[in-house]
C-alpha positions as CSV (number, residue, x, y, z in Angstrom):
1,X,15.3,14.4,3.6
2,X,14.2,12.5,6.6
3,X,11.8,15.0,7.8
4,X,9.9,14.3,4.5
5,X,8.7,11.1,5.5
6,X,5.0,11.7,6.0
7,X,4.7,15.4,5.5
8,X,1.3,16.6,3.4
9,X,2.6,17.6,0.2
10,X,1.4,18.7,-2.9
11,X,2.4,17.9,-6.3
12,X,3.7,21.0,-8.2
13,X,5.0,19.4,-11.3
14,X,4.9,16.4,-13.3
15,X,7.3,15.0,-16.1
16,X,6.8,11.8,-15.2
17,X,6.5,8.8,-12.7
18,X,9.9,8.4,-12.5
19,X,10.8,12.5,-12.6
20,X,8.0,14.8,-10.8
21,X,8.1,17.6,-8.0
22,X,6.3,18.2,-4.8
23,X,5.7,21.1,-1.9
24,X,4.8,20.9,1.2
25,X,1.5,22.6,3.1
26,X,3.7,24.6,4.6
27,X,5.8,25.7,1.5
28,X,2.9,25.9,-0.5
29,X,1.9,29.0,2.0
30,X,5.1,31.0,1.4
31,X,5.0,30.9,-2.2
32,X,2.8,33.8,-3.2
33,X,4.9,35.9,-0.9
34,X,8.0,34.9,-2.6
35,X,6.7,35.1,-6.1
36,X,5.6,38.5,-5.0
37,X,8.8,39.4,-3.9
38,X,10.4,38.2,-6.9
39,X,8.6,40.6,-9.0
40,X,9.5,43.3,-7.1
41,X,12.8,42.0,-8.1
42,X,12.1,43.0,-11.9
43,X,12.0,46.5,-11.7
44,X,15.2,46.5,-11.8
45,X,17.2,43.5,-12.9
46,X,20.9,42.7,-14.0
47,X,21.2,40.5,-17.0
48,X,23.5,37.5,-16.0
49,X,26.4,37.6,-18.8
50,X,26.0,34.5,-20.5
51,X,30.0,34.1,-20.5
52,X,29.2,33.8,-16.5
53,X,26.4,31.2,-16.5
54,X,27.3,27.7,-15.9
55,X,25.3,24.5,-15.5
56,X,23.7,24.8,-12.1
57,X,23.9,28.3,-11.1
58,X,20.6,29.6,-9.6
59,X,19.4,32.6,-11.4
60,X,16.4,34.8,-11.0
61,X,13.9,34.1,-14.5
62,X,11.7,35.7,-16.5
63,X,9.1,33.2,-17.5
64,X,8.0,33.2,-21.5
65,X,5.2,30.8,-20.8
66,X,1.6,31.2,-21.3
67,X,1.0,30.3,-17.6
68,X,3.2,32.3,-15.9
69,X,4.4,34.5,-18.8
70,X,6.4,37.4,-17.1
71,X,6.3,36.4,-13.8
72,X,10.0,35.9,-12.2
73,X,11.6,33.1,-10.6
74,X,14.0,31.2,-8.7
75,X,15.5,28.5,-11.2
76,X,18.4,26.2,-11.3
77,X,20.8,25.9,-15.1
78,X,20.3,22.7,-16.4
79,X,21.4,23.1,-19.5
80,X,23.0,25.9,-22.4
81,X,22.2,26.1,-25.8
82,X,24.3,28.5,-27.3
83,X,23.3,28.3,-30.5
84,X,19.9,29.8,-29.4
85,X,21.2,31.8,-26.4
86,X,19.2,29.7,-24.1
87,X,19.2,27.9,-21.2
88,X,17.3,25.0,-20.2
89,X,15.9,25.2,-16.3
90,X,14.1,23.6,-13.6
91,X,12.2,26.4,-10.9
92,X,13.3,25.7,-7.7
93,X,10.3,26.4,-6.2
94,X,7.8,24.3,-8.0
95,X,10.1,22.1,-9.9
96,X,8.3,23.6,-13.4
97,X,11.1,23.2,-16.8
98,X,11.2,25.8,-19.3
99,X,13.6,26.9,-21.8
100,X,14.5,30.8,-21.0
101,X,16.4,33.2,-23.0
102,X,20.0,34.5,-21.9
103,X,18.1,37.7,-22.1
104,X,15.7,37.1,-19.2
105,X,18.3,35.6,-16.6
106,X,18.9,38.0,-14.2
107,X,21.4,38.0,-11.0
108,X,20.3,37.2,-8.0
109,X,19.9,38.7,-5.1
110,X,21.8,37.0,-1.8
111,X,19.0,37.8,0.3
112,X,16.7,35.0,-2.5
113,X,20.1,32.5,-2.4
114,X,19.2,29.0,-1.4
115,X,21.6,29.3,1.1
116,X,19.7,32.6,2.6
117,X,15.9,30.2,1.5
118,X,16.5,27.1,0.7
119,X,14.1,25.8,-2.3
120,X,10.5,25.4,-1.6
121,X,10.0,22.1,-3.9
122,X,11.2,19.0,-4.0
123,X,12.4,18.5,-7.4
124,X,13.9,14.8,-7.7
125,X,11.0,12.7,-6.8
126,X,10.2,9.3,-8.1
127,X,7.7,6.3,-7.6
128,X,9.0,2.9,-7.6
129,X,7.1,1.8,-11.0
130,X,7.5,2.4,-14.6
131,X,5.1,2.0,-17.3
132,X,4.0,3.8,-20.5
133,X,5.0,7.5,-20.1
134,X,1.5,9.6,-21.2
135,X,-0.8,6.8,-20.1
136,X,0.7,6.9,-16.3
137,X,1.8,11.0,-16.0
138,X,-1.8,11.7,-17.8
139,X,-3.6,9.9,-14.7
140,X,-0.6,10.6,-12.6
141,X,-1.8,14.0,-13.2
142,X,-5.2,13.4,-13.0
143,X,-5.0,11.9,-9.6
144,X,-3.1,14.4,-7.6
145,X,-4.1,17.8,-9.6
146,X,-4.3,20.2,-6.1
147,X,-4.8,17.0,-4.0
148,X,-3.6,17.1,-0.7
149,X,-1.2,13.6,-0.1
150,X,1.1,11.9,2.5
151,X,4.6,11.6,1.2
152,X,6.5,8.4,1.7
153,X,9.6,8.3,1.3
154,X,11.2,4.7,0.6
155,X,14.8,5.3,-0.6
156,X,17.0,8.8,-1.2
157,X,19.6,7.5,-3.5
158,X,23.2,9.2,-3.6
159,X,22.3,12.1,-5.4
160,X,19.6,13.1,-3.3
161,X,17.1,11.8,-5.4
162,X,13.8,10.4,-3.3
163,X,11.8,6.8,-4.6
164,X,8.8,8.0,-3.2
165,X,5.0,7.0,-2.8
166,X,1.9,8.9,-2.1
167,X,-0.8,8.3,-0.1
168,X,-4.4,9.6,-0.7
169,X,-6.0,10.2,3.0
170,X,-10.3,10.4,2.5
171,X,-12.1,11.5,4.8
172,X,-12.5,8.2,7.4
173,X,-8.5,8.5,7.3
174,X,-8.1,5.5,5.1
175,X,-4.9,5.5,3.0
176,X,-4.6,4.7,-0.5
177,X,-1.6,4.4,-2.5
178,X,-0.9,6.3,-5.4
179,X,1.7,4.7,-7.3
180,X,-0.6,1.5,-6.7
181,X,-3.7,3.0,-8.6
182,X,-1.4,3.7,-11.6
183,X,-0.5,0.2,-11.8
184,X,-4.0,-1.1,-11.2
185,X,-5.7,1.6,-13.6
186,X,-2.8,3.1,-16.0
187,X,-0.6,0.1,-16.6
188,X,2.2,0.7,-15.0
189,X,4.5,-2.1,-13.8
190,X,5.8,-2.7,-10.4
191,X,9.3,-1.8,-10.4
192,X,10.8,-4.9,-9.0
193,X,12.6,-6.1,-6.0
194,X,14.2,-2.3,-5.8
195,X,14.5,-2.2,-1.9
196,X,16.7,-3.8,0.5
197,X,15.1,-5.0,3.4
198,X,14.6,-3.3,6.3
199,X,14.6,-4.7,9.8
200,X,11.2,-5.9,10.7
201,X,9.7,-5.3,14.1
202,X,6.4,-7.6,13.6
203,X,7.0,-11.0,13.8
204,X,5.1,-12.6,16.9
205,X,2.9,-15.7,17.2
206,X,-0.8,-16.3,18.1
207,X,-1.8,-18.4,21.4
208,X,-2.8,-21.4,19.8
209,X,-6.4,-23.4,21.2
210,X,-5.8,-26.2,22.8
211,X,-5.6,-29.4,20.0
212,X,-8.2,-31.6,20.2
213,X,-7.7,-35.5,20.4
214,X,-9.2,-39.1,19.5
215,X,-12.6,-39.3,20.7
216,X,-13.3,-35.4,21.5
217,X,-16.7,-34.5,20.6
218,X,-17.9,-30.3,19.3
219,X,-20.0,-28.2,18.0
220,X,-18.8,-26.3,15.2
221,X,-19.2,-23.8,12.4
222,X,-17.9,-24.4,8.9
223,X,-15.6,-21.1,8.1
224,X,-14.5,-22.0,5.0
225,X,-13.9,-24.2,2.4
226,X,-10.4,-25.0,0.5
227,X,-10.2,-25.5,-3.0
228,X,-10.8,-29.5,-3.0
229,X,-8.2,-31.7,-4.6
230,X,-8.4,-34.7,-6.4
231,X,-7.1,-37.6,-4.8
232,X,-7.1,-36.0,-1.5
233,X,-9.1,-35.7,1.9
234,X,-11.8,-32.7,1.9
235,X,-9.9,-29.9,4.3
236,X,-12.5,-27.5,5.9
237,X,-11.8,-24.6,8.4
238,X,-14.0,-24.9,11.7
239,X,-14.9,-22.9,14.5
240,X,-15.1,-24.5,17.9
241,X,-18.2,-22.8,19.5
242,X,-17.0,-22.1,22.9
243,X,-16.6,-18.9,24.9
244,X,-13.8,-17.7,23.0
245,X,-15.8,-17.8,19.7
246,X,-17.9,-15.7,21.2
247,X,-15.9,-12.9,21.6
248,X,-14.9,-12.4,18.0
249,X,-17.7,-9.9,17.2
250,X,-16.0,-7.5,20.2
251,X,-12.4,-8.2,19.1
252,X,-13.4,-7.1,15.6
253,X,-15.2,-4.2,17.2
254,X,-12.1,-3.0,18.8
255,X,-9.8,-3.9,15.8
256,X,-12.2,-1.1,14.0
257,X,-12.3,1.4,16.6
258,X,-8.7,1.3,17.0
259,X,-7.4,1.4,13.0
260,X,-10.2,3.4,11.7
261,X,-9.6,6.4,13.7
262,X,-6.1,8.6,14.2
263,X,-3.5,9.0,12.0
264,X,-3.5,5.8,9.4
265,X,-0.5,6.1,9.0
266,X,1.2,4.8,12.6
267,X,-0.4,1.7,11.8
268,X,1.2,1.1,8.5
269,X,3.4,-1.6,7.9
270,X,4.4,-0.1,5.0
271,X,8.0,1.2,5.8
272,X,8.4,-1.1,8.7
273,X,9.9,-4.3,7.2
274,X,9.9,-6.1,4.0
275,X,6.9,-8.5,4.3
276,X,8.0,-12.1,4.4
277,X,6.2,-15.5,5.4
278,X,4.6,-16.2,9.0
279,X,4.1,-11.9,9.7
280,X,0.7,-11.5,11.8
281,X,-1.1,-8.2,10.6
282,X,-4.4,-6.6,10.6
283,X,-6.0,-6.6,7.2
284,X,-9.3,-4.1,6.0
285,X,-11.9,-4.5,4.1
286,X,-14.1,-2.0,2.1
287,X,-16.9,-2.1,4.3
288,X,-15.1,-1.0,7.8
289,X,-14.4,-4.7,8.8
290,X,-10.9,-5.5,10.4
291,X,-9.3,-8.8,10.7
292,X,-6.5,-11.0,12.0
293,X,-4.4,-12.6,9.6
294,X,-0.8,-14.1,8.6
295,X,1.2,-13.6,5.7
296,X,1.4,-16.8,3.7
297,X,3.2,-15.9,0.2
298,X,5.0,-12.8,-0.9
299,X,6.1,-11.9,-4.0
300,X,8.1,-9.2,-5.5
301,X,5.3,-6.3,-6.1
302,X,3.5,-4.9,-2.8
303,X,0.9,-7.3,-3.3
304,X,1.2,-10.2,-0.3
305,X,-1.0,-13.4,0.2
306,X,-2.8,-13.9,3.7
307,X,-4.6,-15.9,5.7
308,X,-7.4,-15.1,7.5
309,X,-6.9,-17.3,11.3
310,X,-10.2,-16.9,12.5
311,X,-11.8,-17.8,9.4
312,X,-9.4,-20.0,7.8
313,X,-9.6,-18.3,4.2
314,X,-6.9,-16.6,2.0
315,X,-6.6,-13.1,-0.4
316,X,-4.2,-11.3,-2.5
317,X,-4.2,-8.2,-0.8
318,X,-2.6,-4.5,-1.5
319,X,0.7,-4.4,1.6
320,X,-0.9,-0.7,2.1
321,X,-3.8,-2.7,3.7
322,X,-1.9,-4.3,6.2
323,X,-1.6,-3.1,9.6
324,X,0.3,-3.7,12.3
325,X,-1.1,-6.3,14.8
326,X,-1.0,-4.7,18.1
327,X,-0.4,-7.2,21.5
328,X,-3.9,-7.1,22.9
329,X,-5.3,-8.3,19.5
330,X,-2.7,-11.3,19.7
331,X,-3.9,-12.7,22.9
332,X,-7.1,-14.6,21.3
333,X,-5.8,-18.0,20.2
334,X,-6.3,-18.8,16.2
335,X,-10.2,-19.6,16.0
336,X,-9.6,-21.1,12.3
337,X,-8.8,-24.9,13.0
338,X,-8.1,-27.3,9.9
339,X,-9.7,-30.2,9.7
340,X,-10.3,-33.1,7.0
341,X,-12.5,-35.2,6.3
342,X,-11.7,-38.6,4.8
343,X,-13.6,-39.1,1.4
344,X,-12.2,-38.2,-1.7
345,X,-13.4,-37.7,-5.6
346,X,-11.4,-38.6,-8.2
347,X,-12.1,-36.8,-10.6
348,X,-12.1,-32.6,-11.4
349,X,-15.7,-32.3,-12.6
350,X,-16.5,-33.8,-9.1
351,X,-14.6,-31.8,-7.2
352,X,-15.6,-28.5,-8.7
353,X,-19.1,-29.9,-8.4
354,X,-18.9,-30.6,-4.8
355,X,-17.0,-27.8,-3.9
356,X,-20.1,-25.9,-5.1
357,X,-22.5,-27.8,-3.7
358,X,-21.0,-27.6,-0.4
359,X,-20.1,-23.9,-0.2
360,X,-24.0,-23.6,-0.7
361,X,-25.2,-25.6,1.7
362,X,-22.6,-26.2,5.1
363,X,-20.2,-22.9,4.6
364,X,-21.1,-21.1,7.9
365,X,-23.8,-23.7,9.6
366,X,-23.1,-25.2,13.0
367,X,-22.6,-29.0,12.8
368,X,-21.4,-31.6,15.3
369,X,-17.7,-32.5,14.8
370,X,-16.6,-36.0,15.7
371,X,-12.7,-36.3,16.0
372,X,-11.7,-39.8,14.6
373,X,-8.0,-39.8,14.5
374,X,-5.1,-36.9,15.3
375,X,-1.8,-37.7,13.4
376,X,1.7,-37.2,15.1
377,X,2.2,-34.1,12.1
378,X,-1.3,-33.0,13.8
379,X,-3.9,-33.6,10.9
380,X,-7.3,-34.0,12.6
381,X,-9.5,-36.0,10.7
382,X,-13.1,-35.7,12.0
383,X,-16.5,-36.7,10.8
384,X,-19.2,-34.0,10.5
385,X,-23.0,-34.1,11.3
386,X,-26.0,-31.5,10.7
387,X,-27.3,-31.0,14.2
388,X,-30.9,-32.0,12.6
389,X,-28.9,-36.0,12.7
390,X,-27.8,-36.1,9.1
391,X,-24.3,-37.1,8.4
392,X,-22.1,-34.8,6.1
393,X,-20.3,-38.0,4.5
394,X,-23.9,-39.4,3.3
395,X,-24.9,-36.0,1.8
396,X,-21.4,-36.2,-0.2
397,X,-22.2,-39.8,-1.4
398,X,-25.5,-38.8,-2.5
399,X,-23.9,-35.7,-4.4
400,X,-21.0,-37.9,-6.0
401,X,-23.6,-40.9,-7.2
């Protein structure tokens, strides 16, 4: 089943998330041949006795639907039912169920054996999520109706059976999961903590910038702004301005060129390692952009908290939008530094007012910073000025009056 991982598939049946069959490209080529054959096969069949037939035999089948009414093919028994003198089965081929008459199971031939061919469908497919059955299989369907898809596989259980996921590839070779749309869109429910983990290969560090001390003077820009707390000193994320800063639009450039082209998929950190705190990764946006970040929080659904380090800011992202953060994108120290600012409000209408006020007026604009104190733990606290002369502690006074 290994050879599965990451084929292009199509799905040829559905039951349900949990139960649903899929073909390859490549088997998806041979089947009109075989069907073809198969017919050929009906000129002349031999009823199967129905003394003979046991629960997984594979016979040759004459359809009764309205799809493929009189058509023949390769099924597996799942089931009798004696008192109707039928049989319940599953085609091998496509993974389609029907129940068949004893009368329309026919021998066959060694030359059609899944020994001689093995099946052209993988029949035992599920995704890891669960949720109300016609709500999820009716988008499920909706979805992947003659859609070309990368197969994941993420567990084959004892029986052979595969916990699968499937990706949907458009045409700038972005990836999109799936099993992750039905729980966004159909409600369907992560299944949860299903997986062991599996040995991760990602965990390095970021150079860190040099740490500034008592005294040091810089220009800065404001990157972002924390939620502010009550009781507490304001925490900002700054840029330095410095060389280094300058370099970000070209490391971002190259962080694009290098994810959004080839095959998505040898990116992925999906299937590499159970995500866990302090992983470095390369995170997407909608628009093209790509970023450094770290993995801050995890929980037990594929969606992951991370921090932005050149930028300072955190998201709830999808773990499909994660990539894997190649050396060369390493080597630029953390831009984000955290800084704080000793004032604080005391109450939560002020700090929901100021933390408006100053996401509107200082996010993003290059101010002086003023470094008044470094702790031994490493908290900075600074003073801030515009670069027109006005202090950034005044301007909060006046707000908070």
């Amino acid at each position: 089943m290994a050879d599965l991982d990451k084929a292009i598939v199509y799905v040829s049946h559905i039951s349900s998330v949990q139960n649903f069959s899929v073909i390859t490209e490549d088997n998806l080529a041979k089947l009109p041949r075989l069907t073809k054959k198969l017919g050929n096969l009906g000129n002349d069949p031999k009823v199967v006795k129905s003394e003979n037939l046991k629960i997984g035999d594979v016979v040759l089948a004459k359809s009764k639907s309205k799809e493929f009414g009189g058509q023949f093919f390769r099924t597996k028994v799942l089931s009798l039912h004696t008192s109707v003198k039928s049989a319940s089965v599953s085609y091998i081929d496509t993974g389609k169920m029907e129940m068949i008459p004893y009368s329309s199971l026919f021998q066959l031939e060694v030359m059609f054996s899944v020994e001689a061919m093995p099946a052209l469908a993988v029949t035992n497919c599920q995704l890891d999520c669960f949720g109300p059955n016609e709500i999820s299989k009716d988008v499920f369907l909706a979805i992947t109706t003659s859609r070309k898809l990368v197969l994941q596989v993420l567990k084959t259980h004892e029986d052979g059976s595969l916990v699968v996921d499937l990706l949907i590839v458009d045409k700038d070779k972005a990836a999109v999961s799936v099993r992750d749309i039905l729980v966004f869109t159909a409600k369907a429910e992560f299944d949860v903590n299903r997986f062991g983990a599996i040995p991760n290969i990602n965990h390095h560090n970021f150079t860190q910038l040099p740490l500034l001390t008592k005294g040091d003077t810089r220009e800065a820009f404001v990157s972002h702004i924390p939620t502010i707390e009550v009781d507490s000193d304001i925490m900002f994320y700054v840029q330095i301005v410095s060389r280094l800063s300058l370099k970000l639009p070209k490391l971002s450039k190259n962080m694009a060129k290098k994810y959004s082209t080839g095959d998505p998929l040898i990116h992925d950190l999906v299937g590499s390692g159970s995500f866990s705190q302090g992983m470095v990764c390369a995170v997407g946006d909608d628009e093209g952009g790509w970023y450094r970040a770290i993995i801050t929080n995890t929980n037990a659904s594929r969606m992951v908290t991370v921090r932005y380090v050149d930028f300072g800011n955190e998201e709830v992202v999808n773990s499909h939008k994660l990539k894997r953060l190649h050396g060369k994108f390493r080597r630029m120290p953390c831009l984000a530094v955290p800084v704080f600012l000793p004032i604080q409000v005391t109450t939560e209408s002020d700090a929901m007012m100021l933390q408006q006020e100053l996401e509107a007026n200082i996010r993003f604009t290059e101010m002086k910073l003023n470094v008044l104190d470094v702790s031994r733990e490493g908290k900075m606290s600074v003073s801030l000025e515009f670069l027109f002369g006005s202090n950034l502690e005044n301007f909060i006074a006046e707000l908070l009056k």
